[in-house]
N, CA and C atoms as an extended XYZ file, in Angstrom:
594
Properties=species:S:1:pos:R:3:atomname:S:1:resname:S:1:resid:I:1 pbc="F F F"
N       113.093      121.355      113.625 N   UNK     1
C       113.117      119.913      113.522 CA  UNK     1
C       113.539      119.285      114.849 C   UNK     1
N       113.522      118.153      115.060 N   UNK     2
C       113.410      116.829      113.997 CA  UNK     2
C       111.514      116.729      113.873 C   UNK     2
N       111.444      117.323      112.260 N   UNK     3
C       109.954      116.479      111.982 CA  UNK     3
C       109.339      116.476      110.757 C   UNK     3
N       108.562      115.689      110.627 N   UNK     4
C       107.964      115.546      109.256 CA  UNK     4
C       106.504      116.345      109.787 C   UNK     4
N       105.993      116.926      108.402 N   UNK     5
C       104.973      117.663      108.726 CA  UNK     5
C       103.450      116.224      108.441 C   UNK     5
N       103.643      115.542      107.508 N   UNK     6
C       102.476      114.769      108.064 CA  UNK     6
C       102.709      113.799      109.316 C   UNK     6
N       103.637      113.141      110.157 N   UNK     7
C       103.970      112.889      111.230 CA  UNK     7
C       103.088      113.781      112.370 C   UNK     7
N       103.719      115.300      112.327 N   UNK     8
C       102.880      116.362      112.870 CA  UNK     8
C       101.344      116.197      113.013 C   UNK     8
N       101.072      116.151      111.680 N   UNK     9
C        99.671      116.143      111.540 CA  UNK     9
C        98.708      115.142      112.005 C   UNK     9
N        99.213      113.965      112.061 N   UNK    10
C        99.002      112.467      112.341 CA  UNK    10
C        98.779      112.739      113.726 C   UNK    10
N        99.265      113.791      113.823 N   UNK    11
C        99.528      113.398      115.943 CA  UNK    11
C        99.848      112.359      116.306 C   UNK    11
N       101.162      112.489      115.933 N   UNK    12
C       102.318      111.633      116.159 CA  UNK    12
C       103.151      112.503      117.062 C   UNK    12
N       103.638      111.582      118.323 N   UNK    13
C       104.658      112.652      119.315 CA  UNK    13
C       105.894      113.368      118.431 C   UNK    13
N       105.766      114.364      118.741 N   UNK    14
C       106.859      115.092      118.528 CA  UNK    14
C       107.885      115.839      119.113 C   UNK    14
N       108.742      116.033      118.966 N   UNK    15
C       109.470      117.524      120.107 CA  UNK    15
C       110.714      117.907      118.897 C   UNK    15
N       110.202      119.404      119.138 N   UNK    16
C       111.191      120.363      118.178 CA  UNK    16
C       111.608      121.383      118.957 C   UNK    16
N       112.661      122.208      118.045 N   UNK    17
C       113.076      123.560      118.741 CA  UNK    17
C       112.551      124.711      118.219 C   UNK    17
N       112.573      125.766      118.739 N   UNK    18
C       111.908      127.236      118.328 CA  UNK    18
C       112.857      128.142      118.669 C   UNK    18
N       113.613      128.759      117.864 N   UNK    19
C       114.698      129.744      117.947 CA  UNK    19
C       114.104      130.707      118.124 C   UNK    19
N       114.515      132.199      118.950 N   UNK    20
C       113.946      132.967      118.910 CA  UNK    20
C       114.902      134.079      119.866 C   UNK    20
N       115.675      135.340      119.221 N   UNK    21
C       117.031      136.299      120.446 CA  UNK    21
C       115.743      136.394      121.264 C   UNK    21
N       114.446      136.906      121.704 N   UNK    22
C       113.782      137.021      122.717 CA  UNK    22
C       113.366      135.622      123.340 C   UNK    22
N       113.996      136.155      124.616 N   UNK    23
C       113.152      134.372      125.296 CA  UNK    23
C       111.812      134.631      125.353 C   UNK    23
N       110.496      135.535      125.683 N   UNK    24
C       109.558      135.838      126.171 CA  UNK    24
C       108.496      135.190      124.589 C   UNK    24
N       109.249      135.538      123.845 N   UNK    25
C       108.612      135.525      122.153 CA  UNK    25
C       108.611      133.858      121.998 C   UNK    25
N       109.992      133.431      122.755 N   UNK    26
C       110.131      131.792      122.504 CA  UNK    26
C       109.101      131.146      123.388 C   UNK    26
N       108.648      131.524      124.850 N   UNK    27
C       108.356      130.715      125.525 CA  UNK    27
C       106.852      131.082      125.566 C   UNK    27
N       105.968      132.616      124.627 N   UNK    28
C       104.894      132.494      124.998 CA  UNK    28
C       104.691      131.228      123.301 C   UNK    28
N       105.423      131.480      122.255 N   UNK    29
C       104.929      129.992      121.438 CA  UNK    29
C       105.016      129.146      121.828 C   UNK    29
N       106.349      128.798      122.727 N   UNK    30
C       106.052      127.063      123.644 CA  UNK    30
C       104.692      126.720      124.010 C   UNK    30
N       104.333      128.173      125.066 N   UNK    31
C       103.243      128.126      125.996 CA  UNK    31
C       101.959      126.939      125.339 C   UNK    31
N       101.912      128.138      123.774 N   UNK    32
C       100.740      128.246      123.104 CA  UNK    32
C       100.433      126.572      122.081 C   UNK    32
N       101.782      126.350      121.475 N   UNK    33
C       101.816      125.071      120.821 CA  UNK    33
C       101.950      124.064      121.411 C   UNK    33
N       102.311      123.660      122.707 N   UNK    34
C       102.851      122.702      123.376 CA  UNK    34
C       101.589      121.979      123.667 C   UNK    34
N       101.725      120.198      123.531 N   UNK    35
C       100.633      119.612      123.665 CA  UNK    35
C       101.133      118.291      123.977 C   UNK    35
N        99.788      117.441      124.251 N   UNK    36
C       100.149      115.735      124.144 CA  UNK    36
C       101.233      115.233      123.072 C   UNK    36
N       100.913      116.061      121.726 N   UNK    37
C       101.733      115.307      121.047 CA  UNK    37
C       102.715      116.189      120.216 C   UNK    37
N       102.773      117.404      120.993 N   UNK    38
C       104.079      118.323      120.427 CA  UNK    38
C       104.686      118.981      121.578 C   UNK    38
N       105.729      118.402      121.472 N   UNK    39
C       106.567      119.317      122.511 CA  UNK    39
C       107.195      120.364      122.135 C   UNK    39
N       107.819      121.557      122.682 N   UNK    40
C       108.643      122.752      121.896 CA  UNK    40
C       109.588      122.826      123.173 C   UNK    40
N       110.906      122.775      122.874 N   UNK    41
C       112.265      123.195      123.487 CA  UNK    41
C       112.444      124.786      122.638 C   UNK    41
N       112.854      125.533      123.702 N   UNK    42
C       113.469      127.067      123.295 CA  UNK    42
C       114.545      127.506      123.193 C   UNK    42
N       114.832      127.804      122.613 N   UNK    43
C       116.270      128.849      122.182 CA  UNK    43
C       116.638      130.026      121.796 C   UNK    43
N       118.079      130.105      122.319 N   UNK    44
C       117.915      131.926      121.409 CA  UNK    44
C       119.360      131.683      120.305 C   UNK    44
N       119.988      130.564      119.898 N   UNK    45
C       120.554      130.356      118.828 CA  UNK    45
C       119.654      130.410      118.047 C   UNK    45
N       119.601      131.254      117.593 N   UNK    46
C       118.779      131.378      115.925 CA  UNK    46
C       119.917      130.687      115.147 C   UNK    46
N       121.005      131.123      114.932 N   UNK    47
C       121.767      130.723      114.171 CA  UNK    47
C       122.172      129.372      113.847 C   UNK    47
N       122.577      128.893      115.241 N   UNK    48
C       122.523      127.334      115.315 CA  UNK    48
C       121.168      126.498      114.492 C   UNK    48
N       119.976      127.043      114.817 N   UNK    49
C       119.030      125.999      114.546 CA  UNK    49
C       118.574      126.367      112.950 C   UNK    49
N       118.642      127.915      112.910 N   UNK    50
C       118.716      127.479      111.134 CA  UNK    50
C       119.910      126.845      110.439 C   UNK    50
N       120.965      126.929      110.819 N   UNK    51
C       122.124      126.163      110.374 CA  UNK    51
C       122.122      124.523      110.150 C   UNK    51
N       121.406      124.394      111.472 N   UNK    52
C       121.381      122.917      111.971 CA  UNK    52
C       120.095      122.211      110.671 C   UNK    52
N       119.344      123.343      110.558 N   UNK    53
C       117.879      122.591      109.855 CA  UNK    53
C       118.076      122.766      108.357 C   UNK    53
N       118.860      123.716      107.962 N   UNK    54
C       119.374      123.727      106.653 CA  UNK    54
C       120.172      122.529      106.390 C   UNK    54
N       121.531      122.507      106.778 N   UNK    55
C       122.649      121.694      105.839 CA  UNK    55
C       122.257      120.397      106.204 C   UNK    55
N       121.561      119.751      107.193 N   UNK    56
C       121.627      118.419      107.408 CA  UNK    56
C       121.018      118.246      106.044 C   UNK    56
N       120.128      118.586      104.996 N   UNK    57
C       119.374      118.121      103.793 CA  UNK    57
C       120.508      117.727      103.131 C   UNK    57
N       121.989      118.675      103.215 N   UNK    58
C       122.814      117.982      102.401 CA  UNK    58
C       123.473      116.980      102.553 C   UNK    58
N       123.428      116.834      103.997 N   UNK    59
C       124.145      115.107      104.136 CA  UNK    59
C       123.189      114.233      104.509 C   UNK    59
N       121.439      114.487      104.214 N   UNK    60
C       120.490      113.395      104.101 CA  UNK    60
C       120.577      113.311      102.759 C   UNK    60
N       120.905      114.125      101.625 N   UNK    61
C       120.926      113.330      100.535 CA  UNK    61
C       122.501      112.170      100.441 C   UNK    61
N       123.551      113.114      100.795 N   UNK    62
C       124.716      111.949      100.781 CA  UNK    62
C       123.999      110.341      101.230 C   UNK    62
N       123.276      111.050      102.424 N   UNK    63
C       123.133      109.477      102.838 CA  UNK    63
C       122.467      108.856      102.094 C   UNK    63
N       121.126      109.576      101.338 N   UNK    64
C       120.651      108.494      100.490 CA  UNK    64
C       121.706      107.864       99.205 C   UNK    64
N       122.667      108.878       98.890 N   UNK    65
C       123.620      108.007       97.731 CA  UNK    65
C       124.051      106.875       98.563 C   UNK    65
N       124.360      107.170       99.532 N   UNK    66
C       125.175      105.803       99.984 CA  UNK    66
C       124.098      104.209      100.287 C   UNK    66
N       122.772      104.772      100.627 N   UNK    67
C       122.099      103.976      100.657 CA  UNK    67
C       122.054      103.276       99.347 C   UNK    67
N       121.747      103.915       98.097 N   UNK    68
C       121.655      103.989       97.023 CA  UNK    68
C       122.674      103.324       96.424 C   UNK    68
N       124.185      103.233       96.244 N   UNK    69
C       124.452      102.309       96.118 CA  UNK    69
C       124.844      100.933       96.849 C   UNK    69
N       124.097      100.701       98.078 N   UNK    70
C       124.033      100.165       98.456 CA  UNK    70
C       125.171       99.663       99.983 C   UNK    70
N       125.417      100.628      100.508 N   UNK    71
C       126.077      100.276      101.551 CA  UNK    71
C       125.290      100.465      103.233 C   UNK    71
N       125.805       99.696      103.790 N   UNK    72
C       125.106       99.080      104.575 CA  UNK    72
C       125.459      100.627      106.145 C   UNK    72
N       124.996       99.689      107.294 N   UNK    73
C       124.707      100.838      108.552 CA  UNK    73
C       126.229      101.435      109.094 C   UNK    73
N       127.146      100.640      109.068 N   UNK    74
C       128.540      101.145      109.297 CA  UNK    74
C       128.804      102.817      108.772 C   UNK    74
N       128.671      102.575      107.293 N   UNK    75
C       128.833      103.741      106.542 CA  UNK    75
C       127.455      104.659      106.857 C   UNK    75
N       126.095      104.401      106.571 N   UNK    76
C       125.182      105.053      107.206 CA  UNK    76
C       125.515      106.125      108.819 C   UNK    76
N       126.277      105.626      109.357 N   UNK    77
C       126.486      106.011      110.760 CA  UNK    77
C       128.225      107.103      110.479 C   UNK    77
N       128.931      106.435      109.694 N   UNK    78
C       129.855      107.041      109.510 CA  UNK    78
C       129.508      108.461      109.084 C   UNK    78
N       128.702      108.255      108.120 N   UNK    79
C       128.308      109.570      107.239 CA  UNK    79
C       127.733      110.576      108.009 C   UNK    79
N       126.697      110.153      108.358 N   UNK    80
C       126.106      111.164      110.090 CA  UNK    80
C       126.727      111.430      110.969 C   UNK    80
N       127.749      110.751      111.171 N   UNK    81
C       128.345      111.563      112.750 CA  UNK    81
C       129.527      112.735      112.317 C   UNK    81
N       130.288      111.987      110.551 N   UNK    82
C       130.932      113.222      110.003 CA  UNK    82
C       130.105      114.590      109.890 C   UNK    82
N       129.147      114.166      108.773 N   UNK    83
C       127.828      115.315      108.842 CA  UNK    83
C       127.693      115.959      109.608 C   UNK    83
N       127.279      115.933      111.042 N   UNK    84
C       127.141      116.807      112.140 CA  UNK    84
C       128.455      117.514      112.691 C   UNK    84
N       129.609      116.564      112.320 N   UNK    85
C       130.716      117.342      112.909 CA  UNK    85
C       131.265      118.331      111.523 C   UNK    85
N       130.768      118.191      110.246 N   UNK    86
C       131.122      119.514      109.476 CA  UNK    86
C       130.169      120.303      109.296 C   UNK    86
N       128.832      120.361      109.912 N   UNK    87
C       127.841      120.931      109.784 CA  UNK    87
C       127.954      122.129      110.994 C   UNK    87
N       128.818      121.219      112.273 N   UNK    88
C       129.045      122.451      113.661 CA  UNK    88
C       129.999      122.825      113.370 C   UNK    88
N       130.901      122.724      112.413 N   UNK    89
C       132.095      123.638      112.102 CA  UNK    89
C       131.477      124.773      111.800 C   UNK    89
N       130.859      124.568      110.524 N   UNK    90
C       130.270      125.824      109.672 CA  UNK    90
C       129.638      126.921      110.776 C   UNK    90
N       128.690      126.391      111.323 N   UNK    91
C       127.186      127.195      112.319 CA  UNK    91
C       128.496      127.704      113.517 C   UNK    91
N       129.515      127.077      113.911 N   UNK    92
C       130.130      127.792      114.794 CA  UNK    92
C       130.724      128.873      114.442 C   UNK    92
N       131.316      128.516      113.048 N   UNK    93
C       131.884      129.748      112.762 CA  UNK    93
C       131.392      131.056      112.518 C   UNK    93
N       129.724      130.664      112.035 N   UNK    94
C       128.724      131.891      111.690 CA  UNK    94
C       128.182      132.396      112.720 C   UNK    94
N       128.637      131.922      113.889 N   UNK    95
C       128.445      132.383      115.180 CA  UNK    95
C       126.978      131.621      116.049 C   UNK    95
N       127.194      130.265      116.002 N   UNK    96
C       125.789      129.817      116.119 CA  UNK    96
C       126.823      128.726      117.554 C   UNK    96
N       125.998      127.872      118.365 N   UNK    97
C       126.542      127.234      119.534 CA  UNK    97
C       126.698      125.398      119.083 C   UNK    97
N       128.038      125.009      119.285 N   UNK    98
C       128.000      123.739      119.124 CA  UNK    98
C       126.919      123.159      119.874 C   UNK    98
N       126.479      123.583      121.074 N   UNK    99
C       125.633      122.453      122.106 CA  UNK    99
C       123.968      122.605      121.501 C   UNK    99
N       124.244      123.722      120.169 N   UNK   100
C       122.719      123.612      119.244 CA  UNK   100
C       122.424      122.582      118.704 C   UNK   100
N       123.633      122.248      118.063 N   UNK   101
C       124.161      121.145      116.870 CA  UNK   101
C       123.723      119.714      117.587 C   UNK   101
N       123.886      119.784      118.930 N   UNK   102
C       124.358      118.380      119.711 CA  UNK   102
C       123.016      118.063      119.954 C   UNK   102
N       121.714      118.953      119.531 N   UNK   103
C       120.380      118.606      120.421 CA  UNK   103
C       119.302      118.590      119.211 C   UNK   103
N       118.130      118.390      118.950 N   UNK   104
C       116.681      117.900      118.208 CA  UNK   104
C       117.070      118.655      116.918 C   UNK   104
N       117.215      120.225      117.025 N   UNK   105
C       117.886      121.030      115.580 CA  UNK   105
C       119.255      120.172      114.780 C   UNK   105
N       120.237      119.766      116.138 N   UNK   106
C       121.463      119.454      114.533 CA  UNK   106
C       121.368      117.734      114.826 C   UNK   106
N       121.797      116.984      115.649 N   UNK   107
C       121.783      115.770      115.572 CA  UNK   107
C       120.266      115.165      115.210 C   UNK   107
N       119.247      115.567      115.787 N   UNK   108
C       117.892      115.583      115.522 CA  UNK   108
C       117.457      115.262      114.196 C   UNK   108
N       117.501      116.475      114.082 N   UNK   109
C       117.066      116.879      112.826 CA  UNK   109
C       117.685      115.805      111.494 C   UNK   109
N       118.726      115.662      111.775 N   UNK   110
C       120.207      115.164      110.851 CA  UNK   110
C       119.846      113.775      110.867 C   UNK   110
N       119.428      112.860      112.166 N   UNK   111
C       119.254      111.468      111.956 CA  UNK   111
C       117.633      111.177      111.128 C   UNK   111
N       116.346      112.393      111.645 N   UNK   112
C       115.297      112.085      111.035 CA  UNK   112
C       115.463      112.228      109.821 C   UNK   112
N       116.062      113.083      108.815 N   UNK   113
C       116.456      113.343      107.214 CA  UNK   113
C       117.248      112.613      106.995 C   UNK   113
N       118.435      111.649      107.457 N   UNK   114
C       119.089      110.948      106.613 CA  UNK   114
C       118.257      109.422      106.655 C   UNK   114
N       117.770      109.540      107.428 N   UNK   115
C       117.424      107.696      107.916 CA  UNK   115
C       115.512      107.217      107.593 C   UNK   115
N       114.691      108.586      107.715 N   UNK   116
C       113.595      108.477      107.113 CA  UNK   116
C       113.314      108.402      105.934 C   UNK   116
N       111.787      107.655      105.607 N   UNK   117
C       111.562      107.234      104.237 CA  UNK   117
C       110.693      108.847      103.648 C   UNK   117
N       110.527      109.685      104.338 N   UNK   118
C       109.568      110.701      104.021 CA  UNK   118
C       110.291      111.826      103.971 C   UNK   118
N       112.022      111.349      104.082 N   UNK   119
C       112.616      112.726      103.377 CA  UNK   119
C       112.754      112.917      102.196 C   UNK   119
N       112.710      113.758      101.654 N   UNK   120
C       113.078      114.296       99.809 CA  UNK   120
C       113.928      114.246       99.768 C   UNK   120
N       114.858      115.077      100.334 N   UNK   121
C       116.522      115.018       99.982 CA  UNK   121
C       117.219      113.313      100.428 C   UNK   121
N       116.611      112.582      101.362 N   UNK   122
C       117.342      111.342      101.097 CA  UNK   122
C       117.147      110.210       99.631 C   UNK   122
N       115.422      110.572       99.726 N   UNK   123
C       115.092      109.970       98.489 CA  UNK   123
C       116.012      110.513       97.142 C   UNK   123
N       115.905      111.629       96.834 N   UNK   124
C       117.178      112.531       95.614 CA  UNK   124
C       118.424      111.569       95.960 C   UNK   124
N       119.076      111.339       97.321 N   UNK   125
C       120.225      110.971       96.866 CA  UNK   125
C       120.441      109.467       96.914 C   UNK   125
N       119.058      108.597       96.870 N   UNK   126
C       118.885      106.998       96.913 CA  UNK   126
C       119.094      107.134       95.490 C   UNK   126
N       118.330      107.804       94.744 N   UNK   127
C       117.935      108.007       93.189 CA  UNK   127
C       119.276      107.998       92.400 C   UNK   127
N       120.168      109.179       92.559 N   UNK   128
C       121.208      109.509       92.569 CA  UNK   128
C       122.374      108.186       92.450 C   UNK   128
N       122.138      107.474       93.511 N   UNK   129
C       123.279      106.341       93.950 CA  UNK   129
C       122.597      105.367       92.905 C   UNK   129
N       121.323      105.240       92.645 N   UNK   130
C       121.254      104.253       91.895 CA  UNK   130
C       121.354      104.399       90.068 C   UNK   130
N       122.282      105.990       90.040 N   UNK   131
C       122.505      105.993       89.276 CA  UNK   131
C       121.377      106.711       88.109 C   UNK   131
N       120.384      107.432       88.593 N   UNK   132
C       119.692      108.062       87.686 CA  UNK   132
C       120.071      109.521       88.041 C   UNK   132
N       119.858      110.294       87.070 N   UNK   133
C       120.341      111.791       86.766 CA  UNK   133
C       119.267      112.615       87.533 C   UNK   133
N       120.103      114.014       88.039 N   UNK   134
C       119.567      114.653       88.639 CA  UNK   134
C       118.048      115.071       88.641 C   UNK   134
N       118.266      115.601       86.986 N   UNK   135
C       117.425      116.974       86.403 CA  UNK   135
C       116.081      115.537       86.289 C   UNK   135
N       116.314      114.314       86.680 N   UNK   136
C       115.080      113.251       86.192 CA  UNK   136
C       114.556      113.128       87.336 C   UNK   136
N       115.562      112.867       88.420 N   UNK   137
C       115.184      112.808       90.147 CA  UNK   137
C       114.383      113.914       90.410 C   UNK   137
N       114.563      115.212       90.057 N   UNK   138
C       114.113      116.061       90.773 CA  UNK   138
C       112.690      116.199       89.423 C   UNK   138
N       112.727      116.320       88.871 N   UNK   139
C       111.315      116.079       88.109 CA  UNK   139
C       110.296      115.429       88.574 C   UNK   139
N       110.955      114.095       88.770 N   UNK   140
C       110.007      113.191       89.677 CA  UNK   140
C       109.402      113.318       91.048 C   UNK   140
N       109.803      114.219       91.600 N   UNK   141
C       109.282      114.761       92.990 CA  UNK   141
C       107.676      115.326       92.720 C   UNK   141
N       107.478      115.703       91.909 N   UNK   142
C       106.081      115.561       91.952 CA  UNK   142
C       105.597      117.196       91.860 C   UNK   142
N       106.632      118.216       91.827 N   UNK   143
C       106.389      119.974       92.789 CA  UNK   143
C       106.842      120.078       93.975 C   UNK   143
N       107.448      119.156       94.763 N   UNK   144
C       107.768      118.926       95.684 CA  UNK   144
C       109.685      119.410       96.034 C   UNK   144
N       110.443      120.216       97.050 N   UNK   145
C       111.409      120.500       97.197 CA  UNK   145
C       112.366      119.760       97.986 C   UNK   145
N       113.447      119.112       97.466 N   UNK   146
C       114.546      118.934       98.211 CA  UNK   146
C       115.309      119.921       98.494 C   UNK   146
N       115.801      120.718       99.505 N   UNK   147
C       116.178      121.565       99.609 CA  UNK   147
C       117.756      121.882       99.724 C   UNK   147
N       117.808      120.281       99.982 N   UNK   148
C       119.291      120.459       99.931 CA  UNK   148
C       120.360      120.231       99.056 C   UNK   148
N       119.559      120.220       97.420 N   UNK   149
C       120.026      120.655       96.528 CA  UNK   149
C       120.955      122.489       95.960 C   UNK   149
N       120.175      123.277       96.650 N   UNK   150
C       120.530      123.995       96.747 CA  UNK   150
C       121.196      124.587       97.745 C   UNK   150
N       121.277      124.129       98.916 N   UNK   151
C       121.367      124.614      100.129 CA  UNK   151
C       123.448      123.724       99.975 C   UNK   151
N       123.245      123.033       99.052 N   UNK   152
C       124.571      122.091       98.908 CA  UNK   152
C       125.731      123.462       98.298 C   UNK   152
N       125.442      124.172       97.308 N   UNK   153
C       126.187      125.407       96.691 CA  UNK   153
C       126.146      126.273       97.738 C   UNK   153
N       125.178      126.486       98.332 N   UNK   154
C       125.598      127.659       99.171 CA  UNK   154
C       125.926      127.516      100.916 C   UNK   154
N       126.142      126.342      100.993 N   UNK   155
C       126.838      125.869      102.066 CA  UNK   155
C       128.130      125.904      101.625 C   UNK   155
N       128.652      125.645      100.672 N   UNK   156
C       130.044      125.621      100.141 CA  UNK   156
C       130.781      126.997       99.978 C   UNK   156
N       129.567      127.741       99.461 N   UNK   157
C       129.962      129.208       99.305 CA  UNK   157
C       130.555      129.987      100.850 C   UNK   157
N       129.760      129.721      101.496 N   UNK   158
C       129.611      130.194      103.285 CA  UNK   158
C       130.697      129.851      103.920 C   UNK   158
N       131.056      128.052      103.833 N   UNK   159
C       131.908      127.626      104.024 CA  UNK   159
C       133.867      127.852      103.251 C   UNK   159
N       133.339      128.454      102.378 N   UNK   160
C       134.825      129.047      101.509 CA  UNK   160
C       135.446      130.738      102.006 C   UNK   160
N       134.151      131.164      102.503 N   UNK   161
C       134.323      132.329      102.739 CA  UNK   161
C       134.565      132.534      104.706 C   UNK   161
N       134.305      130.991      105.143 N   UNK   162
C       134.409      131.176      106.824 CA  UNK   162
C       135.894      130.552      106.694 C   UNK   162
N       136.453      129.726      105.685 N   UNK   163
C       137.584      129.089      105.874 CA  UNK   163
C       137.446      127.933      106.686 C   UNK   163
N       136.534      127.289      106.083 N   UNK   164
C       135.748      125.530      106.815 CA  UNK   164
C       135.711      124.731      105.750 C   UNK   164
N       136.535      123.476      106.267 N   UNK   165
C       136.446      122.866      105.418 CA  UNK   165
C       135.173      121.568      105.209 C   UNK   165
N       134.397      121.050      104.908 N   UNK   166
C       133.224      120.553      104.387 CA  UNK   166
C       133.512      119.699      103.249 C   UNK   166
N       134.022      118.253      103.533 N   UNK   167
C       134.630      117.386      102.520 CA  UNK   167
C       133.037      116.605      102.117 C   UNK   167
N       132.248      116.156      102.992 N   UNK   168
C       130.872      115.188      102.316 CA  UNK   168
C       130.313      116.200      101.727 C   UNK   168
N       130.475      117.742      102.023 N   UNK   169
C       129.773      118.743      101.330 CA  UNK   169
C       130.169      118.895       99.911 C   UNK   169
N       131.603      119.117       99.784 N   UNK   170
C       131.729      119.048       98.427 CA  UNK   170
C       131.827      118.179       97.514 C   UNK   170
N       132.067      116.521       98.035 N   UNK   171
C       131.453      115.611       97.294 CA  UNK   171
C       130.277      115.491       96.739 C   UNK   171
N       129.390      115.863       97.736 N   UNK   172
C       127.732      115.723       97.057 CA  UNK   172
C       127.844      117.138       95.794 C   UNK   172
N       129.063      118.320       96.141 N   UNK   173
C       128.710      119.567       94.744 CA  UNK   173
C       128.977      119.132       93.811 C   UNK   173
N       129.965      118.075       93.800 N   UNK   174
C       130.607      117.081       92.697 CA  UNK   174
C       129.510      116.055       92.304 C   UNK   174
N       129.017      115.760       93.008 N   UNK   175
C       127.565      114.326       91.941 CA  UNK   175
C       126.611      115.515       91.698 C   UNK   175
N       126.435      116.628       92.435 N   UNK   176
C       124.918      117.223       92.026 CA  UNK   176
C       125.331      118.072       90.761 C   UNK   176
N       126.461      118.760       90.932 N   UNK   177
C       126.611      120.115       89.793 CA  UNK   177
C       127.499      119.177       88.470 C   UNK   177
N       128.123      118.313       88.937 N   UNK   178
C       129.380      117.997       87.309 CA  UNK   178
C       128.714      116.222       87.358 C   UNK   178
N       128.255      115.577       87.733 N   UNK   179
C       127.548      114.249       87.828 CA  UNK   179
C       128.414      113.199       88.093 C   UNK   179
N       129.281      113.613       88.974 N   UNK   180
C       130.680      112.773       89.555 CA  UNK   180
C       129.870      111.144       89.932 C   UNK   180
N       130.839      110.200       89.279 N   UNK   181
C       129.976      109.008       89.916 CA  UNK   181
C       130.503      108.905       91.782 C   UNK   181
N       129.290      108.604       92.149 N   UNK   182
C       129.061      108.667       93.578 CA  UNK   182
C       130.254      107.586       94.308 C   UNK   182
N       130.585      106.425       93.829 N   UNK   183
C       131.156      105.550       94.320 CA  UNK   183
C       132.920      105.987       94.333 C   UNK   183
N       132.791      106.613       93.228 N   UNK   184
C       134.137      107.908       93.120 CA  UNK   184
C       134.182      108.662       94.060 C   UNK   184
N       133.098      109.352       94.869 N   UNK   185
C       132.546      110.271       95.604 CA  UNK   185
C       133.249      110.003       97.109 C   UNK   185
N       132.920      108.211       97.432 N   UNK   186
C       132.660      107.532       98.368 CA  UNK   186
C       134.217      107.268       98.319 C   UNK   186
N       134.779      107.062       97.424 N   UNK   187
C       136.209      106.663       97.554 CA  UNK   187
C       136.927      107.634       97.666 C   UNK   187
N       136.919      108.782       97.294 N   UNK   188
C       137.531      110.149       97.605 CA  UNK   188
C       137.683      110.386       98.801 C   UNK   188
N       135.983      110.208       99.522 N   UNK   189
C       136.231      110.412      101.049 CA  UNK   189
C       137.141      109.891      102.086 C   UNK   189
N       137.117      108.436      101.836 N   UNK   190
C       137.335      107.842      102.365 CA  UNK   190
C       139.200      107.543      102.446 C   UNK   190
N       139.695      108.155      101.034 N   UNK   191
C       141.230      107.993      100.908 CA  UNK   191
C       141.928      109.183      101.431 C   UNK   191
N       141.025      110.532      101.734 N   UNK   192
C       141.889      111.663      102.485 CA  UNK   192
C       142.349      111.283      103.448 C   UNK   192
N       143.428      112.199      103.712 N   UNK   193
C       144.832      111.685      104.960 CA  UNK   193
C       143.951      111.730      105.743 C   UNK   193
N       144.553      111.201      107.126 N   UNK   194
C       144.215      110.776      108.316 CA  UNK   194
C       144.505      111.636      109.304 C   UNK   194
N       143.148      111.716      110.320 N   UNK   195
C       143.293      112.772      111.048 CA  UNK   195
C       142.591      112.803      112.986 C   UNK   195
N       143.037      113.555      113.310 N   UNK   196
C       142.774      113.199      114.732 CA  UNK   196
C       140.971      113.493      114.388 C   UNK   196
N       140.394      112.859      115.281 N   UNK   197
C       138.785      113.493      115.529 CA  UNK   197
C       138.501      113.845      116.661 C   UNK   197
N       138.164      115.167      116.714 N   UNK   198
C       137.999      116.367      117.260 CA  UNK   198
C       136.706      116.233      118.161 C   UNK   198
């Protein structure tokens, strides 16, 4: 990421990353995909950029709750810049590079899924905030996957077992798995003690 696959298709500019431990493997796909309207940056954090392209789904759905019940860009922005900073906790600890997190894979990636209309997982958590039930949201997708429905449990799991803590993470396990009202969710966050930012 950052991309939507009909965007892609549209030939619409793009630029993504391509993880890969061999540079030679990364840079003959650059070579080969790279065009007017796709760019490819290389890497050999594998770890970082699947990290980075996984969990942001779970704080593009937070963001859609918050959209969802209706709060405005303050909190939108709040939620994302937390997001990325508990998202590089996790990937650092699994041995992946903060300066992955900081580029198209984690911040990237993280602003096109929370803030686009053509994500799934933001749409799930607009749905969500406005108060309709999961198992109806995700029906309504059509066959279609939010991924960061699931990717929400086992980020938590990963994260329990690295000793990271992930507070928007386990709010959203609380509206997705027990149907915590979201605005409960939002107030939880927001009343934990106070802390330096890192």
């Amino acid at each position: 990421g950052p991309s939507f696959a009909q965007e892609v298709a549209q030939g619409q500019p793009t630029a993504i990353t391509v993880a890969f431990e061999d540079t030679s493997v990364a840079a003959r796909i650059q070579a080969e995909l790279s065009s007017e309207t796709l760019r490819l940056y290389t890497s050999t954090d594998v770890i970082g950029v699947e990290m980075g392209g996984a969990l942001k789904n779970v704080i593009a759905i937070a963001a859609g709750v918050a959209a969802g019940v209706g709060l405005g860009h303050n909190s939108a922005a709040a939620l994302m810049t937390r997001g990325i900073a508990e998202i590089t906790r996790l990937a650092v600890a699994c041995g992946g590079r903060r300066e992955t997190l900081a580029g198209l894979s984690g911040v990237g990636d993280l602003v096109l899924t929370c803030t686009g209309s053509l994500s799934r997982n933001r749409t799930v958590g607009q749905e969500l905030g406005r108060g309709r039930k999961l198992a109806e949201v995700l029906a309504g997708l059509g066959g279609k996957v939010a991924e960061g429905v699931p990717t929400t449990r086992a980020a938590l799991g990963l994260a329990r077992r690295q000793g990271i803590e992930m507070p928007i993470t386990e709010q959203m396990e609380l509206i997705l798995d027990e149907g915590k009202d979201p605005r409960e969710a939002i107030k939880d966050l927001m009343l934990r003690p106070g802390r330096e930012e890192q």
